[in-house]
C-alpha positions in Angstrom: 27.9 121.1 135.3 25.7 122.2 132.9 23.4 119.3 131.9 21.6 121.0 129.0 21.9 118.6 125.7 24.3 120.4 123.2 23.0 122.2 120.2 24.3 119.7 117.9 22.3 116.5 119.8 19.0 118.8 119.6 19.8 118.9 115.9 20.1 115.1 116.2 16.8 114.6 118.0 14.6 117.5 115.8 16.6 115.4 112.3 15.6 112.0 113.3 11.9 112.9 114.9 11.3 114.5 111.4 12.7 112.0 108.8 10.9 109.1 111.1 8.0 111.2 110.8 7.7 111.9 107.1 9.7 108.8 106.3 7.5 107.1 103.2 8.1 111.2 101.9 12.0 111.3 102.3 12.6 107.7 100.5 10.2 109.3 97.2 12.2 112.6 96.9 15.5 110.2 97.4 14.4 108.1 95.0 13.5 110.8 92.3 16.3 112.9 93.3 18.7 110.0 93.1 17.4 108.9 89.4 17.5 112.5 88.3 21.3 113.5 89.1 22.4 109.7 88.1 20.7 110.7 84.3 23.9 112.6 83.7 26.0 109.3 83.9 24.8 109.4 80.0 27.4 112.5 79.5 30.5 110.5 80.8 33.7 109.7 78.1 36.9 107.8 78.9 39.8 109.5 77.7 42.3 107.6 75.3 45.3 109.3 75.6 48.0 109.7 78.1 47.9 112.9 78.0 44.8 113.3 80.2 47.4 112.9 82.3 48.3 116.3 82.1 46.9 119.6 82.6 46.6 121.6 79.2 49.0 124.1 81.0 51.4 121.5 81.9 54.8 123.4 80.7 56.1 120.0 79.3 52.6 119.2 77.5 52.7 123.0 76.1 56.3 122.3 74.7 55.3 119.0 73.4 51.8 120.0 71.8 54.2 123.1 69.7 56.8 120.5 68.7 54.1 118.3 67.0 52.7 120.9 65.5 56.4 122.0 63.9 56.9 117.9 63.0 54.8 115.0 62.5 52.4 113.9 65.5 54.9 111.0 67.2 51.6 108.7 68.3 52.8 105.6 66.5 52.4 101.9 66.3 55.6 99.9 66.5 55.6 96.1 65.3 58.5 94.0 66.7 59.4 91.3 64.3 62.0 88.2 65.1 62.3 85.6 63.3 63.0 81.4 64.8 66.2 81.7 63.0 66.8 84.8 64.8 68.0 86.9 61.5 65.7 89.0 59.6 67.6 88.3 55.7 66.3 85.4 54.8 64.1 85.6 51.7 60.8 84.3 53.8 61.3 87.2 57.0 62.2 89.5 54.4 59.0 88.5 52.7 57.2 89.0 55.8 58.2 92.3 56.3 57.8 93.4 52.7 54.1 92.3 53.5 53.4 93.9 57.5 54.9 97.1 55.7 52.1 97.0 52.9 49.3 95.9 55.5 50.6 98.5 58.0 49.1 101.3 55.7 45.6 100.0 55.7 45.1 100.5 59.7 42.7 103.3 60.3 44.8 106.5 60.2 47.9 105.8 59.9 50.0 108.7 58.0 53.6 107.1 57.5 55.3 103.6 58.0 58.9 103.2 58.0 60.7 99.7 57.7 63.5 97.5 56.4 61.9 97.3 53.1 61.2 100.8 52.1 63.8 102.4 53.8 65.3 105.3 51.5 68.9 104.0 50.5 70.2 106.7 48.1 73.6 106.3 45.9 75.1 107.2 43.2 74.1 106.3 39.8 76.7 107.8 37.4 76.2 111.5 37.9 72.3 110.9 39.2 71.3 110.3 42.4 69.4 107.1 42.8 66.5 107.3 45.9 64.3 103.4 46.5 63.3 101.2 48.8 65.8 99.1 50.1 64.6 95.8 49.2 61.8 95.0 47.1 60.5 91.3 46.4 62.4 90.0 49.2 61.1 86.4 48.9 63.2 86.4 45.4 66.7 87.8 46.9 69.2 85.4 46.5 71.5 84.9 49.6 74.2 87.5 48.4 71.4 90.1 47.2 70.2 89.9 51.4 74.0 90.1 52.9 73.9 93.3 50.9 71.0 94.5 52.3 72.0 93.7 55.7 75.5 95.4 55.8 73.6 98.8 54.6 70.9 98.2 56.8 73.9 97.6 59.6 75.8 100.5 58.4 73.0 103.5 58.7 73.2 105.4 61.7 69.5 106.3 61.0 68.6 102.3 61.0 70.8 100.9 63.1 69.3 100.5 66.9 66.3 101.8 65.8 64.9 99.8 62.8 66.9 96.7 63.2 69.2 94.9 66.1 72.6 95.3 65.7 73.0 91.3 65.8 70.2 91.8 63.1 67.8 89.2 64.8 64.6 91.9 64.8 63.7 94.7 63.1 60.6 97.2 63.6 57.9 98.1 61.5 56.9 101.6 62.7 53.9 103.6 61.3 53.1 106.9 62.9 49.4 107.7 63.8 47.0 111.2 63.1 43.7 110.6 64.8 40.8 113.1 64.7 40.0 112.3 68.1 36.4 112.5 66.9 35.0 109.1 67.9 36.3 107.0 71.2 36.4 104.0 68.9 39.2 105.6 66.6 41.8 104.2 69.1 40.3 100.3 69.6 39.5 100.3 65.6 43.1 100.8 64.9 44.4 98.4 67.5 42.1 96.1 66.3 43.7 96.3 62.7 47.2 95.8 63.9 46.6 93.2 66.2 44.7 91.4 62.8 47.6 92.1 61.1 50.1 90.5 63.4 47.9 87.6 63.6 48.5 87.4 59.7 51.5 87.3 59.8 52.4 84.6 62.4 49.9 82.6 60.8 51.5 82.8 57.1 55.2 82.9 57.9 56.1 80.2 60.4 58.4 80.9 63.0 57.5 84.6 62.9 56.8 86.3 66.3 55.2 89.8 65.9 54.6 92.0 69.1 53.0 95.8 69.1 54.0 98.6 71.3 54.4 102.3 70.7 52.7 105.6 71.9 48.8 104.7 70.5 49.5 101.0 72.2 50.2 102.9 75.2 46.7 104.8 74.8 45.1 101.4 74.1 46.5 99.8 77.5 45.4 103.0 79.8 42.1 102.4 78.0 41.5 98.7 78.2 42.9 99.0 81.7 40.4 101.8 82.8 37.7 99.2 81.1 39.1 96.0 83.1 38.8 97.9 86.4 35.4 99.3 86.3 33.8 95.5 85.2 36.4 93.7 87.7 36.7 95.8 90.8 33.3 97.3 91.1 31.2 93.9 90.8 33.3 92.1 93.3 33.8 95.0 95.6 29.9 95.0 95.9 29.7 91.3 97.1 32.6 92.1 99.2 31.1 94.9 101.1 27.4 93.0 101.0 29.4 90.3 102.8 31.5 91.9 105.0 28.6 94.1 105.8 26.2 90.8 106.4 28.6 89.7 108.8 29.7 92.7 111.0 26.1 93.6 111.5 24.5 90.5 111.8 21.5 91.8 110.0 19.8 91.3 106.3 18.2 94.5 106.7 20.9 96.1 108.2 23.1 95.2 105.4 20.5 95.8 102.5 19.9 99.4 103.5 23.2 100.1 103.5 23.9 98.3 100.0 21.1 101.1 99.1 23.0 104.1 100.3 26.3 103.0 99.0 24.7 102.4 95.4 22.8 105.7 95.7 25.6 107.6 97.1 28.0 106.0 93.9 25.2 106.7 91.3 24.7 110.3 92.8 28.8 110.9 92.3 29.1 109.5 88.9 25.7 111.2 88.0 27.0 114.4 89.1 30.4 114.1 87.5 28.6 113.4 84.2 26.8 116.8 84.1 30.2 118.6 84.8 31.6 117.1 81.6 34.2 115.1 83.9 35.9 112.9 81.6 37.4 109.3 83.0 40.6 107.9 82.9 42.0 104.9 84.6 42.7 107.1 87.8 39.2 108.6 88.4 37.6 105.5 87.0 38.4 104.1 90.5 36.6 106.7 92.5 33.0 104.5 92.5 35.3 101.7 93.7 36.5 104.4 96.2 33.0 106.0 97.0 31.4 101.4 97.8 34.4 101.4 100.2 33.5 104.8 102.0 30.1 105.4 102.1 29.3 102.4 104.3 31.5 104.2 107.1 28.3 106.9 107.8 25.3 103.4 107.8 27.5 101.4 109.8 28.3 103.6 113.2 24.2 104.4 112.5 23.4 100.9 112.4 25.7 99.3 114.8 24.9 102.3 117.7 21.4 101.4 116.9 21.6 97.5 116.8 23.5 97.2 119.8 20.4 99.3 121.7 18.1 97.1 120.1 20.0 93.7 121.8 19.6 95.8 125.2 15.9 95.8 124.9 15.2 99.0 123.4 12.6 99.4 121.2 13.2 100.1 117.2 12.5 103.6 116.7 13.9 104.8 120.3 16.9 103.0 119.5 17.1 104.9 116.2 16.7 108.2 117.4 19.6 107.2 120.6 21.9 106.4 117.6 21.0 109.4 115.6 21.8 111.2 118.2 25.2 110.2 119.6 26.5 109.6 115.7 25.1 112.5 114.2 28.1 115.0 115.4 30.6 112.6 114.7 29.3 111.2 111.4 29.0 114.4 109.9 32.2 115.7 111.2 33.8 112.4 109.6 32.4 112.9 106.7 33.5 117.0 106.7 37.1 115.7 107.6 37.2 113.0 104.9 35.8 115.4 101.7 38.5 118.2 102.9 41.0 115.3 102.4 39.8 114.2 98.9 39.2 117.9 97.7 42.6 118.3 98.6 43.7 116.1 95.8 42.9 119.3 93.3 46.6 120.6 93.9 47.7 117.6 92.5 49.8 118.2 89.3 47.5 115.3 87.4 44.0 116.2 86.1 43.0 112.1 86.9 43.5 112.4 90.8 41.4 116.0 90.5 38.7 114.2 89.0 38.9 111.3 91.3 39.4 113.3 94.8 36.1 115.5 93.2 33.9 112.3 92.2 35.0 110.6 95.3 33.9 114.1 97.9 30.9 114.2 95.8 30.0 110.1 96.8 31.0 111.1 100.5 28.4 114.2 100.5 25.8 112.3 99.3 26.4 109.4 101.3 26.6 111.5 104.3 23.2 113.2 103.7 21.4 109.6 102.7 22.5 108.5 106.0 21.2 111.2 107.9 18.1 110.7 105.6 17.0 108.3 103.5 18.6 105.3 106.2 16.6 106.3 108.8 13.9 106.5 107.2 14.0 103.5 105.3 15.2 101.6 108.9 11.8 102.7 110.1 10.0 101.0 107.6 11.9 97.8 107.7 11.2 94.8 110.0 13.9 94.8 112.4 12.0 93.0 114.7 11.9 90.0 113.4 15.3 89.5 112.3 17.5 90.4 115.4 16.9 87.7 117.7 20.0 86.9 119.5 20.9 85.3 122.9 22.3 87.6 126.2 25.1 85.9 126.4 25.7 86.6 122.2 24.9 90.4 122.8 27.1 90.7 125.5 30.1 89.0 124.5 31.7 92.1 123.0 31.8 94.1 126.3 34.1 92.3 128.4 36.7 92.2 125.3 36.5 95.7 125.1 36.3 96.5 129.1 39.3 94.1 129.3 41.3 96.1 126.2 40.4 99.2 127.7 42.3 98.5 130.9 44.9 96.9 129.3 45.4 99.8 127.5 44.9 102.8 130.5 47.3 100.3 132.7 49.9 100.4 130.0 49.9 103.7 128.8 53.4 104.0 129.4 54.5 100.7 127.7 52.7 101.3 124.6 53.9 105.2 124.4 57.6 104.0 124.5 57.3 101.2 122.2 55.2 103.5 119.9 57.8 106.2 119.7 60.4 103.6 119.0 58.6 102.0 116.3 57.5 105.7 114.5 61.2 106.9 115.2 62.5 103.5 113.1 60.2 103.5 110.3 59.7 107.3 109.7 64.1 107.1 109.2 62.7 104.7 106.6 61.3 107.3 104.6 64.3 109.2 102.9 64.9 105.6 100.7 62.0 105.6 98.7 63.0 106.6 95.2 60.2 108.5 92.7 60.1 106.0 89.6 57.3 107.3 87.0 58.0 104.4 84.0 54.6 104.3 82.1 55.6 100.7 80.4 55.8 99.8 84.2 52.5 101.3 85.5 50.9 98.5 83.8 51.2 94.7 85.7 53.4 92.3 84.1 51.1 90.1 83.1 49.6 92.6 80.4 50.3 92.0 77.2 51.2 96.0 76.8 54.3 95.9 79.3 55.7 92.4 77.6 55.4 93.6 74.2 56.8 96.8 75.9 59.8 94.9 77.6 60.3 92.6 74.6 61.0 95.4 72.0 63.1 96.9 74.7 65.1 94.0 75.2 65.5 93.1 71.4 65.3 96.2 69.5 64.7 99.7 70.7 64.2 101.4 73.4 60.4 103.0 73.8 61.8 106.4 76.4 62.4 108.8 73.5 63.7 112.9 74.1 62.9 115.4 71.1 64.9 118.2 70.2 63.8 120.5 67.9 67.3 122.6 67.2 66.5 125.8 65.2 68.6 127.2 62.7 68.7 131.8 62.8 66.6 131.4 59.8 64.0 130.0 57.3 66.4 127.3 54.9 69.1 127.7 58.2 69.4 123.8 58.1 71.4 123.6 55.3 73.9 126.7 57.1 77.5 124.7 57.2 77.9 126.1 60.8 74.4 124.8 61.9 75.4 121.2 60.3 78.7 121.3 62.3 76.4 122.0 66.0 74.1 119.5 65.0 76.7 116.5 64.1 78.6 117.8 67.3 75.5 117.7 69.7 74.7 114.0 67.6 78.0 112.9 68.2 78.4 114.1 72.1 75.1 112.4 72.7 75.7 109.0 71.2 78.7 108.9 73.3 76.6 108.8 76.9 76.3 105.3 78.8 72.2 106.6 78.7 71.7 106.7 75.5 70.8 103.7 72.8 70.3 105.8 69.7 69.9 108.9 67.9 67.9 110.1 65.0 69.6 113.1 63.2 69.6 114.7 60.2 72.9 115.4 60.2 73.2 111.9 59.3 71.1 112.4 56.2 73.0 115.3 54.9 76.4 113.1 55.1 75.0 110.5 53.2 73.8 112.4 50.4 76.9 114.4 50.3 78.8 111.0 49.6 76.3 110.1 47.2 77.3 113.2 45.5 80.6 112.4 45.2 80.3 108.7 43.6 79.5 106.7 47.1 83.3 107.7 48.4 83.3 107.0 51.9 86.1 110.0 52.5 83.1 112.5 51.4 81.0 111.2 54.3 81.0 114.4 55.9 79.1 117.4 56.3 78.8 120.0 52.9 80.8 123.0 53.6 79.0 125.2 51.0 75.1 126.3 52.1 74.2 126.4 48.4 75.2 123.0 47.9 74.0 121.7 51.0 70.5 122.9 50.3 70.7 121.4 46.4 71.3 117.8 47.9 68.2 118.3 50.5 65.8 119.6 47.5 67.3 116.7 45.2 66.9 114.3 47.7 63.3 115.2 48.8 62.0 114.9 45.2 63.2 111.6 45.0 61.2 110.5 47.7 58.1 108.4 47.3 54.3 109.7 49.3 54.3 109.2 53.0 58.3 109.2 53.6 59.2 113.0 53.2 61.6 114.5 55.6 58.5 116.6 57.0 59.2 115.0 60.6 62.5 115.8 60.5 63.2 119.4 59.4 60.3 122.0 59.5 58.5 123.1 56.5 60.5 126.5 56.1 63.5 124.7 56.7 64.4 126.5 60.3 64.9 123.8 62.9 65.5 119.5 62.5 64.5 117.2 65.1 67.1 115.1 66.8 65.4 112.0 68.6 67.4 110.3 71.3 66.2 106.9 72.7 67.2 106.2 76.2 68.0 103.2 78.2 65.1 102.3 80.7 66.1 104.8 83.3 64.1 105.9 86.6 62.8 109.2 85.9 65.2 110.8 88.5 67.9 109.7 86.2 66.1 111.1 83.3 65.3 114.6 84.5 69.2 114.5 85.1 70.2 113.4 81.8 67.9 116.5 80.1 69.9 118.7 82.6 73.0 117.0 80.7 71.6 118.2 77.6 71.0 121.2 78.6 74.1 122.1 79.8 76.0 121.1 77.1 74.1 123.1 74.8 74.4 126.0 76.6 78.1 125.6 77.1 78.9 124.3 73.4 76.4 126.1 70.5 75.5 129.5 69.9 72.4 131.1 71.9 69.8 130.6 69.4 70.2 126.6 69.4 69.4 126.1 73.2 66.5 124.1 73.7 64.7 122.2 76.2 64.2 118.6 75.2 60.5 117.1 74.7 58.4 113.8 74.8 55.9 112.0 76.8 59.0 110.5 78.3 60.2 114.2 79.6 55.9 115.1 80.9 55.9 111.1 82.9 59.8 112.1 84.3 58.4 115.6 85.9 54.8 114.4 86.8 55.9 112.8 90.2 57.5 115.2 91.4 54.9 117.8 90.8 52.8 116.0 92.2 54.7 115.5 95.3 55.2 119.7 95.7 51.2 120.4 94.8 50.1 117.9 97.3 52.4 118.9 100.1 50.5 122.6 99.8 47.4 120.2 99.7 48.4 118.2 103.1 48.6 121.7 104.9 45.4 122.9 103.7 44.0 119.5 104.5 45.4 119.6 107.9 44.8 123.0 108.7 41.2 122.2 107.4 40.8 118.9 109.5 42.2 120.0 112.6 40.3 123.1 112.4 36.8 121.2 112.3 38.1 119.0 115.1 39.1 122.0 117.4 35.4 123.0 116.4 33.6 119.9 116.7 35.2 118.9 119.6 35.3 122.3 121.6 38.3 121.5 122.5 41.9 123.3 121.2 43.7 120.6 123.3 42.0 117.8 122.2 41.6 119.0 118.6 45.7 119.8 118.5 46.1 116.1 120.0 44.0 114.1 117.5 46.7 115.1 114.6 49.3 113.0 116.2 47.4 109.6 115.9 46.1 111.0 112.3 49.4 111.8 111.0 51.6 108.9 112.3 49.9 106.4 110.4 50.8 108.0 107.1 54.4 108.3 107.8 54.5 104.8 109.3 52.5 103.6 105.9 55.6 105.5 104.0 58.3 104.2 106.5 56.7 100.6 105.8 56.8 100.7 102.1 60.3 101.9 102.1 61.3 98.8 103.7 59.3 96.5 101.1 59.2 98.1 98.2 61.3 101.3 98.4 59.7 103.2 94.8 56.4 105.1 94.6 55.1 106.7 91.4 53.0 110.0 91.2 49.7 107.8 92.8 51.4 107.6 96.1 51.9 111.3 96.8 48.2 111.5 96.9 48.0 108.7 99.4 48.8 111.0 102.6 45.2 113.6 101.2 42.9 110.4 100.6 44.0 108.4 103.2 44.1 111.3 105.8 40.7 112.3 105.6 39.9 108.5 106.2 41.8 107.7 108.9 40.9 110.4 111.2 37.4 109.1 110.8 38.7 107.2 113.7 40.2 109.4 116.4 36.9 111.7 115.3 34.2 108.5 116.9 36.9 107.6 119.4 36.7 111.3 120.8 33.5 112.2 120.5 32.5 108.9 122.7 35.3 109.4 125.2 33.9 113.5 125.7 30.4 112.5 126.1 31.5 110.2 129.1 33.7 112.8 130.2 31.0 116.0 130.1 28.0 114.0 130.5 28.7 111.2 132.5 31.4 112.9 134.6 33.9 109.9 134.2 37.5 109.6 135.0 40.0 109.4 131.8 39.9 105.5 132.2 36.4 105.2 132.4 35.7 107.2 129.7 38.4 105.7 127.7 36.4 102.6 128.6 33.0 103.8 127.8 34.7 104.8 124.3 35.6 101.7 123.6 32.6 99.5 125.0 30.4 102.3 122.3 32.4 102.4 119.5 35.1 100.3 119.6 33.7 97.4 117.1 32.0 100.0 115.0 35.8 101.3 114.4 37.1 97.8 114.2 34.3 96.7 111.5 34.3 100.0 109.6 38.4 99.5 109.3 37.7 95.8 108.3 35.3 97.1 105.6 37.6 99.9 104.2 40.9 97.7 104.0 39.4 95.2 102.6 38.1 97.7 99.7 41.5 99.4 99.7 43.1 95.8 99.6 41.0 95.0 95.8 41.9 97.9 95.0 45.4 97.3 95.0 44.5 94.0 92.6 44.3 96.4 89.5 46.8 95.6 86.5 47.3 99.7 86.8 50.5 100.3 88.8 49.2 103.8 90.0 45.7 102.3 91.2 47.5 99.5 92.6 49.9 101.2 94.8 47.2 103.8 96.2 44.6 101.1 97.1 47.2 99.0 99.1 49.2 102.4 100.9 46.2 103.5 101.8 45.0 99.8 103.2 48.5 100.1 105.0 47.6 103.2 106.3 43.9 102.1 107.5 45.3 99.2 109.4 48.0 101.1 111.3 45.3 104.1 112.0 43.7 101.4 113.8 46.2 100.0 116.0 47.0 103.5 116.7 43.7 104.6 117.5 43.3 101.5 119.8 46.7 101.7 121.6 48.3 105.0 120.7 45.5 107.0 121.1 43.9 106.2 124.4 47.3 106.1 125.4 47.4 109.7 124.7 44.6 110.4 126.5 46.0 109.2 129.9 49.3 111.5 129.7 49.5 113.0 133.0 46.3 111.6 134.9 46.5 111.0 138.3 43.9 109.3 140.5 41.6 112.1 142.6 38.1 114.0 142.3 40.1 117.3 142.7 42.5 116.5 140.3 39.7 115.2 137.7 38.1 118.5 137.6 41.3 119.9 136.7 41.6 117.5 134.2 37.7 118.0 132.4 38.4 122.0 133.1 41.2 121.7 130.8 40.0 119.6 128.1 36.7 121.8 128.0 38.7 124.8 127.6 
């Protein structure tokens, strides 16, 4: 056998002699290095929109961007008001409303508010037509004067289910938004305004409850949410880590150097992202929270290697330079395997998990050279010595445990393969269950005040999942065309007739109403015009009558060649949306002429498709990623058997993790289908220390598969035990954020750790014994092969 050190332990040695060498010289140039790429933190923003969500190419973001362009922008602020008495006409609610209405147009930026009050009755006035708000004074109406106003308010189509409750206990106070997007404060400033005025308003009419939801409340939750999680998760994930850290190794020093390479590593990444012009979002505002968790992986193998060599009576330095060189392949291949993974996260569908899976590789990197670099160095300068006194029988405790496990396992092998397949077999058939469910009210926790406002005016009033149509006439002034009216009031019709839907916004409705009003409020002339001419005089009549800020510009199109039809859905799981547009599709195709098929819009139709695009890009990014992984394995590990083998214990745990939550929890959103990239570049950390120990008994010590599998153990086994403690318990915090996307990703992936541990400590070594049979001749078959 050839006894020559490898190329990459040479490395190692030449690495470690040289950064213990120069050492006071490598912690300067990290320090100045360190300060000068974290300087571009100053350049980082934190989007306010949902639409970071989506890439500017996103086909449903394109569609949506035009049809606000064509109408009024549909960002809006929706007040919920219900009164005790649980009817909105009574002189002091409709007071109240009168009031919210008025105040309503003093928030920052607000273009148009629509309510009870100064909703646009029109009738007939002898031979005039007679446009007003529908109530004015409302504290003065006698009981009579608000019965009136309530069986008009009951009776339109436009304000019915949308406006006001069909039992009349709440109405809605909607004003639509138009921000520059100049200033991040535009958003909070605005918020700010409406929550004062709600406050108002349940402080001056008693028995009043106000809540606020809407699109730009939407915005304001992914915002506050992305600001909770950065000054909740980070700070207690640090005293996490210090502690678990402080324990595992047993060591101040130990621990504070590697505090120092996490904080550098995170300050590097966010530094770095800042001179790229990365902008945050809830999503990537995790990845320093990711980066604390992963970059103590690299110190911890270093440091525990190194420690262990110290409580054998090695000297400091030696010991460093031993540890430097049996964790330098590994740790860097570790590191290769677990950027690949995150990097793969760019054929996601969702700008935020490119931006986090780019932070997060560029924490790992940096983390990965600091280890190789500025830990040594600064270990070498430290006063070890004096801080790792510890008993034999403390120092020795751990190898018995492991020598014990490790003949447990190579005795068992077979036991613990069959009762592995079985268990893979019965929770992989899991995985066909789980459902795709992208609701944004519900990516926030229920304990937000977004998602109960949210649910309330759901429950009470409206429905917040809205679909856009934007129906074109054949030309400019089409929409008053008696055959386009008659498609229209068809399509409005067929659609208020579906189980899904809750209401819908047309102006067919409008065109009916002033037609009756044209003929002296008879309800047998509610009905579409027949005559263009005529149907165009009533629109031109009509829109002069209307007051500043309530035109019919975001309903028909300034040249008069489409309307808008707005459809509010029942909370449905965005599989059962993305059905009900193909519905609507459909039946436009099959029931209107060829220039009125359309393909409906919203933020509701973008969240409905994002999961699922997200699922396809990342199962392209899993085979890159795997191809990727396995071929750095097969390198690293000079071994095409070996390197082939290792996917099986990094896969499983991933479909296991899937199998697991099918059984529990049986939804995912679009965070989970980047679980399997992020987690699989972590979990084969892993089977990569496992096998790298196990070869080096097997080449250089000549041992048998069990004594190597022993050897593997005995070196690395608590290193992998304590680094898996670390990560799940990151992971695990993780999954505390109120942000159902951030949530679900930290605890799969804290599934997926554990189980990539009990696989790598039973499955694994298990693995390894396929096959072996007790004999020199038969050994030398065995390391022929594996060297191949």
């Amino acid at each position: 056998m050839n006894n020559r050190p490898p190329k990459t332990d040479r490395l190692a040695e030449a690495l470690a002699n040289m950064v213990i060498r120069w050492r006071w010289l490598v912690i300067l140039v990290t320090l100045i290095l360190v300060m000068l790429i974290g300087y571009g933190a100053r350049n980082l923003t934190l989007s306010t929109s949902y639409q970071s969500f989506f890439s500017p190419d996103y086909p449903e973001l394109v569609a949506f961007n035009a049809f606000q362009k064509t109408y009024s922008k549909t960002d809006n602020i929706l007040f919920v008001v219900q009164p005790a008495e649980k009817t909105v006409f009574t002189p002091s609610t409709a007071a109240a409303i009168e009031r919210l209405t008025e105040r309503a147009w003093q928030i920052p930026f607000a273009t148009r508010v629509d309510s009870l009050s100064n909703f646009q009755n029109s009738w007939a006035n002898a031979d005039d037509l007679t446009v007003e708000d529908l109530y004015r004074d409302g504290a003065s109406l006698s009981p009579a004067q608000l019965k009136e106003k309530q069986h008009i308010a009951l009776s339109e189509p436009l304000l019915n289910g949308q406006l006001i409750s069909a039992d009349a206990s709440t109405t809605g106070i909607n004003v639509i938004m138009n921000f520059p997007e100049k200033s991040l404060s535009e958003l909070p400033d605005a918020m700010a305004v409406a929550e004062q005025i709600a406050s108002e308003i349940e402080r001056d009419y008693a028995g009043v409850k106000v809540r606020i939801t809407g699109i730009s409340a939407l915005n304001n939750a992914f915002f506050a949410v992305a600001q909770s999680d950065a000054m909740t998760l980070m700070p207690v994930m640090y005293l996490l880590l210090i502690l678990v850290t402080l324990i595992v190794l047993r060591s101040f020093f130990g621990m504070l150097v590697t505090v120092l390479v996490i904080m550098f590593s995170t300050v590097a990444a966010v530094g770095l992202a800042g001179h790229l012009g990365i902008v945050l979002d809830p999503i990537s505002m995790t990845a320093p929270t990711v980066i604390l968790t992963l970059a103590v992986a690299d110190s911890v193998h270093i440091l525990v290697t190194m420690l262990g060599l110290m409580r054998e009576g090695k000297d400091k330095i030696s010991s460093l330079k031993e540890s430097m060189r049996i964790n330098f392949l590994p740790v860097s291949v570790t590191s290769i395997t677990t950027i690949i993974g995150f990097l793969s996260l760019n054929f996601s569908a969702s700008p935020p998990f490119w931006y986090l899976g780019n932070i997060t590789a560029m924490g790992i990197a940096a983390a990965w050279l600091l280890s190789l670099t500025f830990l040594p160095a600064t270990i070498a300068v430290l006063p070890f010595k004096m801080l790792l006194a510890t008993s034999k029988a403390s120092a020795s405790s751990s190898v018995p445990l492991m020598t014990r496990f490790a003949n447990f396992v190579t005795s068992q092998y077979r036991s613990i393969l069959i009762v592995s397949g079985i268990a893979v077999i019965l929770l992989v058939s899991m995985i066909p269950r789980i459902e795709l469910n992208d609701q944004w009210v519900k990516y926030f926790d229920e304990e937000m005040e977004f998602r109960q406002d949210a649910e309330f005016a759901m429950d009470n009033l409206t429905g917040l999942y809205r679909l856009e149509f934007s129906l074109p006439a054949q030309t400019p002034g089409g929409v008053s065309e008696p055959e386009y009216l008659q498609n229209v009031e068809r399509f409005t019709n067929w659609l208020r007739g579906l189980p899904e839907v809750e209401h819908v916004y047309s102006y067919a409705d409008i065109i009916k109403r002033l037609n009756k009003n044209m003929h002296g409020d008879d309800q047998a002339w509610y009905r579409l015009p027949d005559d263009r001419n005529l149907a165009a005089q009533y629109l031109l009549l009509y829109e002069l009558s209307l007051p500043y800020g309530l035109d019919l510009n975001d309903r028909i199109s300034v040249d008069k060649s489409a309307s808008r039809v707005t459809v509010t859905v029942k909370e449905l799981h965005t599989a059962a949306v993305r059905q009900f547009l193909k519905k609507t599709e459909n039946w436009l195709r099959n029931n209107v002429p060829e220039y009125m098929w359309v393909t409906p819009t919203s933020p509701t139709v973008m969240f409905s498709y994002i999961s699922e695009r997200n699922i396809y890009g990342m199962l392209s990014g899993n085979a890159v990623a795997v191809f990727g992984i396995a071929l750095v394995l097969m390198l690293s590990l000079r071994s095409i058997g070996l390197g082939a083998l290792s996917l099986i214990p990094n896969l499983i745990p991933l479909l296991m993790t899937f199998g697991i939550w099918a059984l529990l929890v049986g939804q995912v959103g679009m965070g989970a289908a980047t679980v399997s990239a992020t987690s699989l570049g972590i979990i084969v950390d892993n089977t990569v220390h496992f096998l790298s120990k196990y070869l080096r008994a097997r080449r250089e010590m000549a041992a048998n598969r069990p004594a190597a599998i022993e050897y593997a153990f005995n070196t690395v086994g608590w290193a992998i035990a304590a680094n898996a403690a670390i990560l799940i318990t990151g992971f695990a915090w993780l999954a505390t954020s109120s942000f159902r996307v951030n949530m679900e990703m930290g605890l799969l992936t804290a599934i997926a750790i554990l189980i990539a541990l009990l696989v790598n400590f039973f499955l694994l070594p298990a693995l390894l014994m396929i096959g072996y049979q007790k004999g020199a001749a038969q050994y030398e078959n065995e390391l022929a092969t594996e060297t191949a």
